[in-house]
C-alpha positions in Angstrom: 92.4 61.7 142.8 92.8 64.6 145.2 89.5 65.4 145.6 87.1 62.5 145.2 84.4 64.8 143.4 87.3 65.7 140.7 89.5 63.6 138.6 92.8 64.9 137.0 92.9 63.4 133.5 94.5 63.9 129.8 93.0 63.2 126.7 94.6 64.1 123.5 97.7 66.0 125.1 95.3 67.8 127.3 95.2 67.9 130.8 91.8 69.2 132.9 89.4 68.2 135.2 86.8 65.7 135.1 83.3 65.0 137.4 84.9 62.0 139.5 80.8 60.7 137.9 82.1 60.7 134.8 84.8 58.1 135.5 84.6 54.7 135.9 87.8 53.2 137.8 89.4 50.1 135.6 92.3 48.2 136.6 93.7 47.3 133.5 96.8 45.8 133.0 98.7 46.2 130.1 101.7 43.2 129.6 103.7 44.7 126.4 102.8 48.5 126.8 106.0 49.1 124.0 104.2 47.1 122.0 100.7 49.1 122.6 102.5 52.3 122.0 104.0 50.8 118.6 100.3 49.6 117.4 98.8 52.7 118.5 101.2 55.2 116.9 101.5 57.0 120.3 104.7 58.6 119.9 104.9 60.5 123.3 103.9 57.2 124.9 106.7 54.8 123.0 109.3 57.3 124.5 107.9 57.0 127.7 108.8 53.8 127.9 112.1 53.8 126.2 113.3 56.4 129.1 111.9 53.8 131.5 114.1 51.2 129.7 111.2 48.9 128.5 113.2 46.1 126.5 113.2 47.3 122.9 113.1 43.6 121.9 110.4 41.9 123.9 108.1 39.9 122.5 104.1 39.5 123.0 102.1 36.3 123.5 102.1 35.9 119.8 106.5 36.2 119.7 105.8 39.8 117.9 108.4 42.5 118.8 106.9 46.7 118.8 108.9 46.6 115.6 106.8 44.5 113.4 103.6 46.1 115.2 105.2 49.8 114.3 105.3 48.2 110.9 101.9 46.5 111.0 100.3 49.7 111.9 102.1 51.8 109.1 103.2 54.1 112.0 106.1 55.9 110.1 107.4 57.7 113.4 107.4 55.0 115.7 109.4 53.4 113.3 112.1 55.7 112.8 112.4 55.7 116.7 113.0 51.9 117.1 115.3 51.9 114.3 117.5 54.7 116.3 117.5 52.1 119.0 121.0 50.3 120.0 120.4 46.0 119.4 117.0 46.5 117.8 116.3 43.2 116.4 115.3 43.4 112.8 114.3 40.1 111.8 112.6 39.0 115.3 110.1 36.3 113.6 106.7 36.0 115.1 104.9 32.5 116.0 103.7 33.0 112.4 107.5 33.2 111.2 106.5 36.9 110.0 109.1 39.8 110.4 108.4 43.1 110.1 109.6 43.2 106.7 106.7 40.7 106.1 104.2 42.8 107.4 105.5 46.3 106.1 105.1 44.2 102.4 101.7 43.2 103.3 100.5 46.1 104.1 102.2 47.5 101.5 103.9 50.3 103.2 106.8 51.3 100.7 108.6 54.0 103.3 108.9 51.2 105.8 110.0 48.6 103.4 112.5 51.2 102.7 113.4 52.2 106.2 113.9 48.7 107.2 115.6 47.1 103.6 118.5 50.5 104.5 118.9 49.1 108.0 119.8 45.8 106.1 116.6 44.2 107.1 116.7 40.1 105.9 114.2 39.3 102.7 115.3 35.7 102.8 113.7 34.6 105.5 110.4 32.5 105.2 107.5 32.3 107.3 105.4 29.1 108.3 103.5 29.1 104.9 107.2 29.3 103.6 106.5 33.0 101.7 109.1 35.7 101.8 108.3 39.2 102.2 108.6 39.5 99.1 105.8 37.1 98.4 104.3 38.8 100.6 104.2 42.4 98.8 100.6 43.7 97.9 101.8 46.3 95.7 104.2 46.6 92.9 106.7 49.5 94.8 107.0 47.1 97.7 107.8 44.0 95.4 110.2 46.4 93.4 112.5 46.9 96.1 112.0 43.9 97.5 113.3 42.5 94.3 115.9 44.8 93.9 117.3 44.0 97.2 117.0 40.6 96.9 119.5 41.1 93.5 121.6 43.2 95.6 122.3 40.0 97.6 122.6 37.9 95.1 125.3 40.2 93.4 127.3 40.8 97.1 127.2 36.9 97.3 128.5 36.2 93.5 131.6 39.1 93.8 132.4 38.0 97.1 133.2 34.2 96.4 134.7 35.9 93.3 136.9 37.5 95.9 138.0 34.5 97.4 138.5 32.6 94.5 141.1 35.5 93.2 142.8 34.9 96.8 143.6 31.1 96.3 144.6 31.6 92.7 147.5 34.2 93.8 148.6 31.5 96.3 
């Protein structure tokens, strides 16, 4: 606001003028802006506040982290950026009990279920109505590997107390 007849602004990744007439002055206040980048898919804007150390792991008024909105949203890239983060909390559950997981199944984003299942994202936790993301899944690919996964667990679980029993027998 240099001049008061001329506004500096940027719109879409470009910056110009604009008749000061043309602009109405807002304060508006944004609480979680992480978490707006996240929901928007605003890339440039997520990173911004990463390098101004914006806590990767805060949660809105409804307990929701950027992660499950990144999720929510289907935003691919803003994704793959939280997940590069050091302490990113995977399976933060909302007021809701929903995790990202849950909402990547809902919304049936498969790369994201995928994404998140490789950074060893929980599938056995519930939410309030008591559904797992799996339950959760509103197309068969999510469902698949949600499935699959799940055996996974089950097969890590069986073959390590298989494990321990081979230990006391040896004793």
């Amino acid at each position: 606001m240099s001049d008061t007849n001329w506004w500096k602004g940027t719109c879409k990744g470009r910056t110009g003028l604009i008749p000061s007439n043309y602009v109405a002055e807002q304060a508006e206040s944004i609480d979680n802006p992480l978490h707006e980048a996240a929901k928007r898919g605003n890339l440039s804007w997520l990173r911004e506040c990463l390098d101004n150390r914006v806590g990767v792991n805060g949660l809105d008024k409804a307990g929701s982290t950027a992660l499950y909105w990144a999720c929510h949203g289907g935003h691919k890239d803003i994704v793959e950026v939280l997940l590069t983060q050091p302490n990113i909390e995977l399976n933060q559950q909302n007021k809701l009990g929903d995790t990202a997981l849950h909402a990547a199944a809902w919304k049936g984003y498969v790369d994201i279920v995928e994404m998140l299942l490789a950074k060893e994202a929980r599938t056995d936790l519930r939410n309030n109505e008591k559904k797992l993301a799996f339950d959760m899944a509103t197309n068969a690919a999510c469902a698949s590997l949600l499935k699959k996964k799940k055996g996974q667990d089950i097969m890590r679980t069986l073959s390590n107390a298989e494990e321990y029993l081979d230990d006391e027998d040896s004793d």
